[in-house]
Structure formats: structure tokens, C-alpha cells
N, C-alpha and C positions, 0 to 999 in steps of 0.2 A: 417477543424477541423477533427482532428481523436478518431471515439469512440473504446475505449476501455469496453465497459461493459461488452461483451462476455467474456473477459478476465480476467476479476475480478470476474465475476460470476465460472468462469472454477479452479483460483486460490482458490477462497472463499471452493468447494465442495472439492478440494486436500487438503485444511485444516482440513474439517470435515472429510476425509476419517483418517487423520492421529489420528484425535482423537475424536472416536466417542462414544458416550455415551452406557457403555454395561447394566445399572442398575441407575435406580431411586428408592430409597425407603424410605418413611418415616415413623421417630420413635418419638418418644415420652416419657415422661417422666412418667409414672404411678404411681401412689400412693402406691402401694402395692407393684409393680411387678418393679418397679425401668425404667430405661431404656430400651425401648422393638423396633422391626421394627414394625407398626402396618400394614405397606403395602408396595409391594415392586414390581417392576417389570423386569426383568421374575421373576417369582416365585423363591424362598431358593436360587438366587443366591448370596446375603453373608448370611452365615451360623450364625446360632447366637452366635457357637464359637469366630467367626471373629469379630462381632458386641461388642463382650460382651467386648473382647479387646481391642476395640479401644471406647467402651462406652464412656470414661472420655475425651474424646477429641471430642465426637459427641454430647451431654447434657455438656455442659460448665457451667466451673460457670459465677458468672455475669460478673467478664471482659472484654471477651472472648465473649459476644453475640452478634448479630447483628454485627458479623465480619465474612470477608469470611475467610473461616479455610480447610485446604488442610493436608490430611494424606496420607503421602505414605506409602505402605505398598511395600510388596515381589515382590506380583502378581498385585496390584491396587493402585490404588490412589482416593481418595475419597473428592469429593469438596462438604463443606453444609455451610449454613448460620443460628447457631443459635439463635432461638426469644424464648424469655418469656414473656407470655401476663399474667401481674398482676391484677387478679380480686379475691374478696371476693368471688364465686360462683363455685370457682376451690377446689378440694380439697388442701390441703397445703397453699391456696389464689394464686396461677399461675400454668399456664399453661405453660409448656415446647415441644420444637417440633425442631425437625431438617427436611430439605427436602435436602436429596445428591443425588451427581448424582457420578458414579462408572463411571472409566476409566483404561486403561490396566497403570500401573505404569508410563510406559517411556512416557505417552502423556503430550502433551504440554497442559495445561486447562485454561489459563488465560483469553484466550476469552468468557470463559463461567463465569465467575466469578459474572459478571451484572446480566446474565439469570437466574442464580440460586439465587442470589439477590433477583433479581423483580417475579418469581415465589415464591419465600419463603412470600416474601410479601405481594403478591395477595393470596396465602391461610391465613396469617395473617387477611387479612383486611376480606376475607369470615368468617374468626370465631368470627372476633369482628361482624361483620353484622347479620350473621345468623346462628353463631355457626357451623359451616360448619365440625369442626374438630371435634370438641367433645361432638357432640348430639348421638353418636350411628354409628355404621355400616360406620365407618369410611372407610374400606380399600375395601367395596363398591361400594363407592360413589367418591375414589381417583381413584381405580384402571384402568376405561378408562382414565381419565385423563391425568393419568402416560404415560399411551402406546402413548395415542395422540402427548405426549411432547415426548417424549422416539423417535420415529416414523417421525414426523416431523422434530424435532431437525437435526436427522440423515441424511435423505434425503436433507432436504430443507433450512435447516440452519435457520428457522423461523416458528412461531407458534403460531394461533389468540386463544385463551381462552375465550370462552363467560357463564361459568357455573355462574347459578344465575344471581342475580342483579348485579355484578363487570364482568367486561372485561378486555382483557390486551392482549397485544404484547409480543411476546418472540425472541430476532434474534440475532443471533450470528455475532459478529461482524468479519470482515476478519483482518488476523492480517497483518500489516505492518512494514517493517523495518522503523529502522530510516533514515532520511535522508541526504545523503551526504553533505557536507559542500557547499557552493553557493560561487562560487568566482566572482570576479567583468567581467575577459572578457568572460563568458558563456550567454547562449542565451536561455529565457521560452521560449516555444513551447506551445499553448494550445493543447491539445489530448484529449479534451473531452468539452462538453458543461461547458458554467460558467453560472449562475444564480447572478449577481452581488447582488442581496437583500441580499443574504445568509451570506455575508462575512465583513467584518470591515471597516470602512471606510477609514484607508491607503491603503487594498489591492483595495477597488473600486477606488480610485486613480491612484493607479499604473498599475492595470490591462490594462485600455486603449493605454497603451506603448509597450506593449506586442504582439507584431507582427511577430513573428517568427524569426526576424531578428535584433532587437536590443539587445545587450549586458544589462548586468544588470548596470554595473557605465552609461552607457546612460540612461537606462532606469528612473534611479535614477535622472540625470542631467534633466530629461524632465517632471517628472510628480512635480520635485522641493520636493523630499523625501530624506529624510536624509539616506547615501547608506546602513549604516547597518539594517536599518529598512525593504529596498524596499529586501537585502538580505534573514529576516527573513520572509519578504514576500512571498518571492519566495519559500523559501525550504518549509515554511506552505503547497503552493499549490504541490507542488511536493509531500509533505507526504499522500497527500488526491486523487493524481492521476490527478491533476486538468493539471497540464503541465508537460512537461519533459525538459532538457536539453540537449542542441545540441549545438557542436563546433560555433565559430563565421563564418560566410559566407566570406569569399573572393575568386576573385577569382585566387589569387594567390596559394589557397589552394591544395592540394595531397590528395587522397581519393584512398583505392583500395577497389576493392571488396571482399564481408566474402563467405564462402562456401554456406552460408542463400541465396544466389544468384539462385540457381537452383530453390528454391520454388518458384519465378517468375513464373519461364517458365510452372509450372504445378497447381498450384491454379488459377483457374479462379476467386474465391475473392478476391485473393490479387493484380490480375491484375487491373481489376475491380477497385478496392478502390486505386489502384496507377497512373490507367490513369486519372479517376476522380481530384486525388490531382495535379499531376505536370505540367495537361493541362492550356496552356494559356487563355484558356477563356471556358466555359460549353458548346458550340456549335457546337466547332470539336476539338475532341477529337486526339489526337495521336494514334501510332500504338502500341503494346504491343512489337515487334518487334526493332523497333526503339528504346523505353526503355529500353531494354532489352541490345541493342547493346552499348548505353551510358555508363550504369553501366559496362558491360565488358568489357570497354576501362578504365575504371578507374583503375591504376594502379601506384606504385611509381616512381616518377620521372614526372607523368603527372599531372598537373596544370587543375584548370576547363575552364582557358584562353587556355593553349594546346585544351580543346575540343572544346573548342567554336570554334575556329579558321579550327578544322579536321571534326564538325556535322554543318547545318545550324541550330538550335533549332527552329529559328523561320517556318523555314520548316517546321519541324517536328511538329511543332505545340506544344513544350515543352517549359514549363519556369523551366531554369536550376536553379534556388534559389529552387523553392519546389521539384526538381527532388532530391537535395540532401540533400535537408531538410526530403525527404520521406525516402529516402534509409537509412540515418544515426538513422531513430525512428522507423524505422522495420530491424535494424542491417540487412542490404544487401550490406552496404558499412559504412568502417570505416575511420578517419581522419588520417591522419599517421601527427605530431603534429612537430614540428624542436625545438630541447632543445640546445640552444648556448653552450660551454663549452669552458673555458678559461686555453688554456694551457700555458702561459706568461703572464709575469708580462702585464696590460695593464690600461693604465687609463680609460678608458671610460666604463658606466655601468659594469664596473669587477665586482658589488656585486652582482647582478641577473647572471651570465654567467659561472653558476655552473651546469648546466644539471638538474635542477630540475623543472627550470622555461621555458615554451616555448614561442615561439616567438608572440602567441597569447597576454599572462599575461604578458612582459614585453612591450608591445607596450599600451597596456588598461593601466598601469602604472604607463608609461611615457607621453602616448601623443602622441606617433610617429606612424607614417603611417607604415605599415609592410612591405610596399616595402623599403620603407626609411630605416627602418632598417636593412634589410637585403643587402641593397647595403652597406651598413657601415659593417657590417659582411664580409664579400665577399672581402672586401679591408683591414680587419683587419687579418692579418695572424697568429695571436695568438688565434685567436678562431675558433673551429671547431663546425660544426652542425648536433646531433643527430638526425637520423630522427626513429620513433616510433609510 
């Protein structure tokens, strides 16, 4: 199992570097005085020029409330969420209130969209409780507050709230792309712990199949899931970090090494977490050496049956399935893939034998063994084989 949390942790804070919160300040609707900032932190930094202009977009009317609302500006962009709390005891009978949070224009802020949510709403719920907002000496009683969140947010991407009787969490979530499409002959990999409670009970199904080394149409054939399902399965766990994908294993397969080669030889944790993974059993470990010499014989044209046949592994105390299962999820070696290409008219699979498909995904299929197909390649003189 390989953990990644350093890694998400490390991704998570180049997020918030990219878009960090420069200002929190909240306004309010006044009775007399109209739209005002009643607190704001750092101090006057939007001006109540700026404020005033973008007021009718910051005190919404009621369509528009309890929706997140994003203003760009020149220099800023400004994200708030605003509530109107209707009571008799207000002047006008409600209460209006925006809480933003200010960012350099060109930031990305979607991730904060929630936070500024569930903070708007835990001051919400302090003023229906204990009037928190509009008993007096409001920007007082905000102002650590602000810095706390302002301060935390920034650093830590998270932030515990205990003022009064209500509590609440603040955490920004890390953003993720979407994920790649799941084809039937790729291979989950877990790279992280799975907690199966956590998850539906197709994927606690199919998880169990999941061994580094079955394809997903097997994978599907074995837990008896229907394959588009056990597909959406999969790219779920991929979107969450849960596994990653890696080439099917054979060992007919060509692998050479990426330039990420050298950081072997000079990180002692990566050595470390690589003898760990590819050793054949926790008691004797291989040499870092020996490893080292594997991956730099990997090369085009060389087969993992060529090394097997030039390394002893079992010498070496390596099992060559997680040697290449390690190298290919810390990119130290990549698959170089054979895409058929049909240059004559030919009967046989001509409709896959376009260089798009490799000899992976027309064997998952078809059904046919990769050697098998490739000796039918090899006799077929009308098709040539990209290698990539």
C-alpha cells in the first residue's frame, strides 16, 4: 500500500498559496446609513468607495440570498453568502448581513465557496441564539474572529470556531481534477488506505478484486458487477485518491526508464519505501543497488521475460510484478505500449488495427492472449506496430 498524504497535504497548501484570503469583512444593512462594512480585516482595506460600488451586489435582494455570489473586480474578487434574518425586533422587521472574503482577482475561489457558506451561517445561527451580531460593538467582538479565520485559513487550510454556545469547523477542501475515463484493460492500484464502511456497497464489492494486478473487465467478471458500473467505480476511487492506474502486467511487456530515475539513487525515502514495496517477503529485504540496476536495464526493445532471464530476482530477493508496479506510480519507468497499424487491405481485426488501439485494449476485447496476438501480427505483413 502506498501513502500519499504528504502529497496531498503538500498539493492542498500550493492551493492555498495560489489563492489566499487577503480580507474578510463584514457589512451589514443599517437602517439609516444603508449598506455599511461594520468590520473588516486588515483594517480600510476595501475602501468604502469600492464597497459602495459594488453594495447592490453585496445586500442582495431576496433572490439572490443565501446564494454564493462572486464579484470580480480590476484588482479583487470578492466571494460572500447573503442571509436575511426576518424578525419583528429588527428595524425594517430583518436583518441583512453579508460575510466576504477578498481575493487577488485572477484566484481560483471555488474551494472556499462551502467555507464562506458554513461561516455565514454559524454567525447566522450566533444571532438567532444570542444576537451575537446586533447587540452592540459588533466589529469587537468579530474582529479576533476575522484574524483567527483570515490566519488559519491561510496557513492551515482549516479552522475550529468555539465563540459562545455554537461551534463549527472551517476546511478548505483540495481541489481535484476530473477524472480520466476507466477503460476495461487498465489495472486500480490502491495507494492509499481504504476504510471499506466509508463507501457504497458496489464499490465494497468490487474493492476485494482489486490487487494491483487485475484489469478492470476481470475485475468486473469476478466480483459478478456489471462492467460499467465496476468502471464508475473505479474512476470514483481515482477522483478521491483512493487508487491509481497502471498498465496491465505481463511479461511480455517493454518499460524504459524516465529521467525521475536518478532520485532513486539520492533520496533515502524513496529508497526506503521502494525496497519495502518490491521485496519478496518483509524479512530480507534487497539491495537498493540491485534495484537500481533493474530499472536501468529497462529499456525499448527489452521485455520484463528479457530481465528475468539477464537478473536472478529471486536472488535478489525482488518480486518483479511490484518492482514495476512501484516504478510505473512514482513515474521511474514508463510502459512503452504497441498500437497495430493496418497498411493493406486485411481481414482479420482491420477495425481495431488503426494505431489508436494498443495491443493491451484489443486483446481485453477480444479475449486473446497477447502473445497470441502478436504472433498473428508478426505473420501478418500488412500490419505494422507502433511502439510509444
Amino acid at each position: 500500500m502506498m501513502h500519499l498524504d504528504s502529497v496531498e497535504h503538500k498539493s492542498l497548501v500550493c492551493n492555498l498559496k495560489d489563492s489566499l484570503i487577503r480580507c474578510i469583512f463584514f457589512c451589514e444593512f443599517h437602517p439609516t446609513a444603508g449598506p455599511i462594512i461594520s468590520c473588516q480585516v486588515p483594517e480600510n482595506y476595501i475602501s468604502k468607495e469600492l464597497f459602495d460600488s459594488i453594495s447592490v451586489y453585496i445586500i442582495t435582494k431576496p433572490e439572490l440570498q443565501r446564494s454564493t455570489i462572486t464579484v470580480t473586480l480590476e484588482q479583487y474578487k470578492v466571494l460572500g453568502f447573503p442571509i436575511r434574518i426576518d424578525n419583528k425586533k429588527y428595524a425594517r422587521n430583518a436583518f441583512h448581513f453579508n460575510l466576504c472574503f477578498v481575493y487577488d482577482s485572477d484566484a481560483r475561489t471555488v474551494q472556499y465557496e462551502h467555507v464562506v457558506t458554513k461561516f455565514s451561517e454559524y454567525l447566522m445561527a450566533m444571532e438567532i441564539e444570542i444576537e451575537f451580531l446586533s447587540s452592540g460593538s459588533t466589529c469587537a467582538k468579530l474582529t479576533p474572529i476575522l484574524n483567527q479565520v483570515l490566519t488559519d485559513l491561510n496557513t492551515k487550510g482549516e479552522c475550529a470556531l468555539t465563540e459562545g454556545p455554537i461551534a463549527t469547523h472551517l476546511k478548505v477542501c483540495r481541489l481535484r481534477s476530473d477524472p480520466s475515463p476507466v477503460f476495461d484493460h487498465q489495472v486500480p492500484v490502491f495507494i492509499k488506505e481504504f476504510p471499506p464502511h466509508q463507501w457504497d456497497l458496489t464499490t465494497q464489492q468490487v474493492t476485494p478484486y482489486i490487487d494491483g494486478f487485475n484489469h478492470v473487465a476481470r475485475i468486473a467478471a469476478l466480483s459478478d458487477v456489471d462492467n460499467n458500473l465496476v468502471k464508475a467505480c473505479v474512476q470514483n476511487l481515482v477522483y478521491y485518491g483512493v487508487v491509481a492506474l497502471v498498465p496491465l502486467f505481463q511479461y511480455g511487456n517493454v518499460y524504459c526508464s524516465t529521467p525521475k530515475l536518478r532520485t532513486l539513487a539520492h533520496d533515502p525515502e524513496l529508497q526506503k519505501h521502494c525496497l519495502s514495496y518490491v521485496a519478496r517477503n518483509n524479512r530480507h529485504m534487497p539491495s537498493s543497488r540491485d534495484v537500481f540496476r533493474v530499472y536501468a536495464a529497462m529499456s525499448r526493445g527489452t521485455t520484463i521475460r528479457d530481465l528475468c532471464m539477464r537478473f536472478s530476482f529471486a536472488t535478489m530477493k525482488i518480486n518483479e510484478r511490484k518492482l514495476v508496479q512501484f516504478g510505473v506510480l512514482e513515474g521511474l519507468i514508463r510502459r512503452i505500449q504497441k498500437y497495430p497499424v493496418l497498411v493493406n487491405e486485411s481481414l482479420e481485426l482491420q477495425k481495431t488495427f488503426t494505431g489508436n488501439y494498443s495491443v493491451d485494449e484489443i486483446c481485453c476485447a477480444t479475449g486473446m492472449a497477447t502473445q497470441q496476438l502478436e504472433d498473428r501480427l508478426e505473420r501478418d505483413h500488412n500490419v505494422i506496430l507502433l511502439c510509444k
